[in-house]
N, C-alpha and C positions, 0 to 999 in steps of 0.2 A: 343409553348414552347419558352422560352424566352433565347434569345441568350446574353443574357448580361454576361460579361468575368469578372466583376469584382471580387475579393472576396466576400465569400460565407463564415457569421461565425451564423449557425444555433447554437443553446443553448440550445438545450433538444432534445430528440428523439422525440416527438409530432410534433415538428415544421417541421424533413428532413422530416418524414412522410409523412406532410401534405404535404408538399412543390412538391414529388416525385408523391402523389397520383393526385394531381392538376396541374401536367406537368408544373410548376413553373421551375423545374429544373430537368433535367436526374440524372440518377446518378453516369453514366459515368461522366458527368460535375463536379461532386459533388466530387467524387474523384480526378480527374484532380485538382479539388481547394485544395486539402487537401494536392495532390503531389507538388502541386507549392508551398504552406506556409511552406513545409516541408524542398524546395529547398531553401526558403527566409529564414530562420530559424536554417538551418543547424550550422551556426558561434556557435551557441547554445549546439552542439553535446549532442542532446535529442535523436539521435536514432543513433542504432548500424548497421543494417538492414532495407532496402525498400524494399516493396514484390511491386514494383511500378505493374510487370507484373499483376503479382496474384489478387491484386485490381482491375486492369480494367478488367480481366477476371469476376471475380464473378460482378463485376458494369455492365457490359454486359446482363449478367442472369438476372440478377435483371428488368435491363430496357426491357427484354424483356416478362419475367414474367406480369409485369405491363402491356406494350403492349396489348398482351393476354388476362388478366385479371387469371392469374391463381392464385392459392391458393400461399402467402407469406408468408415467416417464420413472430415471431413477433418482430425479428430486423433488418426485410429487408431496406439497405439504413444505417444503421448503422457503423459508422464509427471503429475500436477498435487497439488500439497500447499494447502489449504485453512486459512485463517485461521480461528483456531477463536471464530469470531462469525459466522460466516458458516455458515447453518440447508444442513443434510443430511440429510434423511429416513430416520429411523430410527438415527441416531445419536448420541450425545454433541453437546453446544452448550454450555458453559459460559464464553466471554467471557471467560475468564481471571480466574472471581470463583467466590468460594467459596459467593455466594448460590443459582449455579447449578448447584450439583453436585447428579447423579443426573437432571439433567432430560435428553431426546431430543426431536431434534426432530421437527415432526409435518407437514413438509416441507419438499421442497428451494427453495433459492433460486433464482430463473428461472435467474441465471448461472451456479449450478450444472448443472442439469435441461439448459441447452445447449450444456454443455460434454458430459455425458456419451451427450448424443443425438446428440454426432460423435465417439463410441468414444474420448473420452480417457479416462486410469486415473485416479482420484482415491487416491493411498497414507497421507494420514495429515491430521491436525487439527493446525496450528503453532500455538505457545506465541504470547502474545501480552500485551501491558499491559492490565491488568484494565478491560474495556468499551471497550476501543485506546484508553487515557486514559496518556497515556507516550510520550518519547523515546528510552527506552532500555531497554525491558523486561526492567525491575526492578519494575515493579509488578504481578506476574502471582501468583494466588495458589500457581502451581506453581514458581515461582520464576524465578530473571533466566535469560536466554540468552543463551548467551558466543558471542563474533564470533569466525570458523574462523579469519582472518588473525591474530588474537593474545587466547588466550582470558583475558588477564584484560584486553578489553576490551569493552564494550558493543558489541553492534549496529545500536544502536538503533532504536527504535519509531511505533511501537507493533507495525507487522509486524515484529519480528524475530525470531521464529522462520522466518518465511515465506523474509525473505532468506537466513537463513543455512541452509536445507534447500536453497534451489538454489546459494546461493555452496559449499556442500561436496558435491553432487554427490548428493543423495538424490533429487533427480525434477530435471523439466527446467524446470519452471515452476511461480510458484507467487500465487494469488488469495490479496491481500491487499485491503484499507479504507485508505482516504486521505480522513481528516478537516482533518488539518491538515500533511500532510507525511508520512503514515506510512506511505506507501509509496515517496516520493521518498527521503525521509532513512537508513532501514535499508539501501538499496536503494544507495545512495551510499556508507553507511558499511560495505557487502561488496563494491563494486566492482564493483556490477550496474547494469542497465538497473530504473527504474522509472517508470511511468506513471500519470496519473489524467487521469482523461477529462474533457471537459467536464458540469458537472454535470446531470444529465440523459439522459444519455447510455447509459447501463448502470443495468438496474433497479435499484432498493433493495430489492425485494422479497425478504426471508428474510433480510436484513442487520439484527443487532442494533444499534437504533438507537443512537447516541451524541448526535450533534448533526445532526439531521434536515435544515438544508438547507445542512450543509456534507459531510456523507459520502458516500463516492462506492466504490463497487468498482478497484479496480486492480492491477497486474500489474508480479511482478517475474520478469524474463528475462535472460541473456547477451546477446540483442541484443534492435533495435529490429524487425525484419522479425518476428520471433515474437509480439514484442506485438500487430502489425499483426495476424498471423491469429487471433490469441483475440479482441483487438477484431471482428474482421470476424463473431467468432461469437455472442459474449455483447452489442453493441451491438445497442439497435433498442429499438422501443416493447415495451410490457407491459401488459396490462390491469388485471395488479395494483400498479401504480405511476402515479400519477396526475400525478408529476412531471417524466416522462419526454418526453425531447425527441419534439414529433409529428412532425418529418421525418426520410425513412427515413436511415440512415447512409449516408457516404459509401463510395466503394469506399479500404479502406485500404492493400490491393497494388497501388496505380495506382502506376505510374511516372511522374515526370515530367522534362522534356528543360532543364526551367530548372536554371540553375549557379548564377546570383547570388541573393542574399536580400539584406532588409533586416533587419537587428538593430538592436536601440534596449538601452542599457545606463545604469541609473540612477545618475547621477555621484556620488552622496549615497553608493553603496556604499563606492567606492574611498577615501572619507574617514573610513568608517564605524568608529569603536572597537570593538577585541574581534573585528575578522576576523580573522586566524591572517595572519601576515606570508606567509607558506607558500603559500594557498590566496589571497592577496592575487594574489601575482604571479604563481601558474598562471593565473588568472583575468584579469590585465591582458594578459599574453604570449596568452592563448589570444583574448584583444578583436583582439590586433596581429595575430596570425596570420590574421583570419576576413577584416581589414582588408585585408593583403596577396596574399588568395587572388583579391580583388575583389569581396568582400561589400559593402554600405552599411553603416558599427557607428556609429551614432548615442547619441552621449551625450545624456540626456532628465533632465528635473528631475524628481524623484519627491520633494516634501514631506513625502508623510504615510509616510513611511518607519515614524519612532520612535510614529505611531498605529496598527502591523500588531496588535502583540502584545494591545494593550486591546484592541479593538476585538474580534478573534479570541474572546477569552479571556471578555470577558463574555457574548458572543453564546452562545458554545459549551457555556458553564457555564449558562446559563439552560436552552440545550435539554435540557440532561444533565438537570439537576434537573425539569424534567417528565418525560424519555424513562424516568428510573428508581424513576421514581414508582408505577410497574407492580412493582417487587421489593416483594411487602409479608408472604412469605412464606406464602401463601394459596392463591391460584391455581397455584402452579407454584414448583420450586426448591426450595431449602431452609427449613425451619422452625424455628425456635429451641424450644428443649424446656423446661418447668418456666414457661410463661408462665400467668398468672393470670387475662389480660385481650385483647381485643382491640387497646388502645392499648400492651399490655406486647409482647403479641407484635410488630407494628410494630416496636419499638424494640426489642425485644431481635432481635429476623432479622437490620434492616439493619444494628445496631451490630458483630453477629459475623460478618455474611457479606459487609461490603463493606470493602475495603481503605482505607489511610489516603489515598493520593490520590482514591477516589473518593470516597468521604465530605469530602475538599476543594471537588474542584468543585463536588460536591452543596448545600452552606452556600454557596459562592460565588452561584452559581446562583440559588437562593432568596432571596439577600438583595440581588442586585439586580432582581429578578421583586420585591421586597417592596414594598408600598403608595407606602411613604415615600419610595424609591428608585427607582421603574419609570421615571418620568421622567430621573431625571439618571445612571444608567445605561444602562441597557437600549435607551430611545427614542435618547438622543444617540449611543448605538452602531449603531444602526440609522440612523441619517442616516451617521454615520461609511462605515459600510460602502457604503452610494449614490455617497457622495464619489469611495469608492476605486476602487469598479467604474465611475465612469464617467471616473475618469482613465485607467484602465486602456484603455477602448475609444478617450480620443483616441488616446490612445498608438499603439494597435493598427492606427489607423485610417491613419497614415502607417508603419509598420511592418510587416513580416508576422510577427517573435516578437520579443520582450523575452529578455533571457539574463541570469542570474544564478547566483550561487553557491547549493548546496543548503544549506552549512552552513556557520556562520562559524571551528568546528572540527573536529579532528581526533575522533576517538571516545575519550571520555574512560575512566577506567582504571572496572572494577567496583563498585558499594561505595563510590567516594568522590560522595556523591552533593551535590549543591550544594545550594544553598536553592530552594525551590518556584520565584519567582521568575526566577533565572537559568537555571532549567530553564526555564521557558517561552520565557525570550527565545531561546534556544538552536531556537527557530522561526520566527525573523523570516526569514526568507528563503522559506518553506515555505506558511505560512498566506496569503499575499498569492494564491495559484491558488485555493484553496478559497472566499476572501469575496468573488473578484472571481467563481468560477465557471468560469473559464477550464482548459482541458486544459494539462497541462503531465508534461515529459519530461525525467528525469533521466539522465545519461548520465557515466560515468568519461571521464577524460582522461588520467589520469595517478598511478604509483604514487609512491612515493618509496621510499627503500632502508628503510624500517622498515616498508615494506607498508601505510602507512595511504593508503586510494586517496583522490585527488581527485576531485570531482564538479560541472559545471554542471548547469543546468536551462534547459528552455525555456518560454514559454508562449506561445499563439497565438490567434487570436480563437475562440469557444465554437463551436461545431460543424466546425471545420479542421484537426480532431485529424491528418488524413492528412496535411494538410502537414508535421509534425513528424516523421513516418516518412519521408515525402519526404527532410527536410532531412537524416535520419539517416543515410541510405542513399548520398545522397550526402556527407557529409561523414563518416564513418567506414568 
């Protein structure tokens, strides 16, 4: 076995494998490497929580299993860091809010529970925007996490602690929440792979809810073959998710022998104001190149383009404002001290324990859910959204994915933060997978000389997720 102490940055699950079945490396070693980059790293505040103990415990098993030769789960040696919204039994859960400090959870999430029933390490809880309500988590009550490629900038969110613990080498993988982009968009803005499944797909169960039938579990990786095997683990029915797609998954490591695709690309983008001249022309050059390889890239009319963001934004905020209607500092979390009354206590909990963006949505929420307005928000968004998803399926229906940009910019500096507003729109391109329901796959293309990566995306019809691994595999 090789005693060599240097860093250790494995890049797919194939490799710790190999490396742990070949006594190349223990995997006690292995985790010690992940707990030291995690110590070099810290300045970064990409995690909230170290299970430092709990890793060398299960790295122990594992090395002794191997020893042995006994039977291993199929993520034995597997690294995996945890969005801290996401419920783990017996520890820390606070969502990135101050309402939930002190609470533990009182069980794991199924996609946890089978992740660790195939011997992966789970190493720590990532930083994330309070309730994953953010693009660029700045809204976490422990504060922003800076992007490892240039720390005074954003990584954005709402996973971004998650991306930036695999983009700097603290584990190998890491479960994030994609409600509306948040784990495409970090995911793009650290020059990773990120993933959201079709919605349905992957239990909700142990996922703090946000907006209930846009949040989805997902995964950010170096490649797409690795998403492929966590999907292959954490997909499937649940008994405690009632929304959960009832046919079984598909096989997500199938190969397939087809070279051509057909892509469909919305023309309205390439006109679109406010895309980054930059990310304009990666994106038109990367359309010519899928052209020239012998793909079909079909230009399609997408009208409701400038309808993603309302449409998104009311829906999402109405769910928020019932989903957080459970904070009332009673039951669970924190309590506000010197309250007189039960309507005092209410109002004094939520006013000091939820952050100024969640207290946005929350009024947002509520006032269009209000008497006066249910109809001329809320219902006309809900027709909205019908409209979009069932453009979406003609679309699909002569196509096998749509391809788009994840972000119309670069990652903006720290600190200078825009108007509410422009931060939301700074999601058009991201929210259209989640309202339409559809799986969708972020993937880099390209750096430029100041390191800020570029990113498409894909999306493909709700249960084909494996085609998008297909398409991955072969075109990267």
């Amino acid at each position: 076995m090789s005693t060599n102490q240097h860093p250790i940055f494995y890049k797919n699950i194939a490799a710790v494998q190999s490396a742990l079945r070949q006594k190349d490396v223990s995997c006690t070693h292995l985790v010690n490497n992940y707990l030291q980059q995690i110590d070099k790293t810290k300045h970064l505040n990409a995690y909230i929580e170290v299970f430092s103990e709990e890793a060398f415990a299960q790295a122990k098993i594992i090395d002794q299993k191997l020893a042995q030769n006994q039977k291993l789960g199929r993520l034995f040696g597997v690294v995996v860091s945890i969005k801290d919204n996401i419920s783990y039994k017996g520890h820390a859960l606070s969502a990135g809010s101050k309402i939930l400090s002190g609470y533990k959870a009182l069980f794991s999430a199924t996609a946890i529970q089978r992740l660790l029933d195939e011997d992966a390490i789970i190493i720590g809880r990532t930083n994330c925007d309070e309730f994953g309500m953010g693009s660029s988590n700045e809204n976490s009550f422990y504060g922003p996490v800076k992007n490892g490629f240039d720390e005074s900038l954003i990584p954005g969110g709402s996973s971004g602690g998650a991306a930036v613990s695999v983009q700097t080498g603290t584990c190998l993988l890491a479960l994030g929440t994609d409600t509306g982009g948040s784990v495409r968009q970090p995911a793009a803005f650290c020059g990773l792979y990120g993933f959201k499944p079709s919605y349905g797909r992957v239990s909700r169960h142990g996922l703090v809810a946000y907006g209930s039938s846009f949040d989805q579990l997902g995964i950010i990786a170096h490649c797409a073959e690795d998403i492929a095997i966590l999907m292959q683990i954490i997909a499937g029915k649940d008994q405690y998710d009632a929304t959960c797609i009832a046919s079984a998954p598909p096989n997500y490591l199938a190969k397939t022998k087809r070279k051509k695709w057909k892509i469909a690309y919305f023309k309205e983008i390439l006109d679109k104001e406010g895309l980054h001249p930059e990310i304009k022309a990666a994106y038109s050059l990367y359309l010519d190149d899928l052209a020239a390889k012998g793909h079909e890239v079909t230009a399609v009319s997408f009208e409701y383009l400038d309808y993603l963001i309302p449409t998104y934004y009311i829906l999402t905020t109405a769910e928020a404002s019932t989903n957080l209607s459970r904070y009332d500092g009673i039951r669970y979390g924190r309590r506000a001290k010197n309250t007189q009354n039960l309507e005092e206590t209410y109002q004094k909990t939520r006013s000091e324990g939820f952050g100024l963006e969640v207290k946005r949505r929350i009024l947002l929420g509520t006032y269009v859910l209000s008497a006066g307005y249910y109809d001329a928000y809320f219902a006309q968004a809900q027709k909205s959204r019908r409209i979009i998803q069932d453009k979406i399926l003609d679309i699909l229906a002569e196509n096998d994915f749509i391809l788009l940009p994840v972000t119309a910019n670069f990652p903006r500096k720290l600190g200078t933060n825009s108007s509410p507003v422009e931060e939301y729109l700074s999601d058009i391109f991201t929210v259209l997978a989640n309202l339409s329901g559809n799986p969708s796959i972020s993937f880099p293309i390209h750096n430029n000389l100041e390191k800020k990566p570029i990113s498409l995306q894909l999306l493909s019809l709700k249960e084909l997720e494996h085609t998008l691994f297909q398409w991955s595999a072969l075109s990267h």
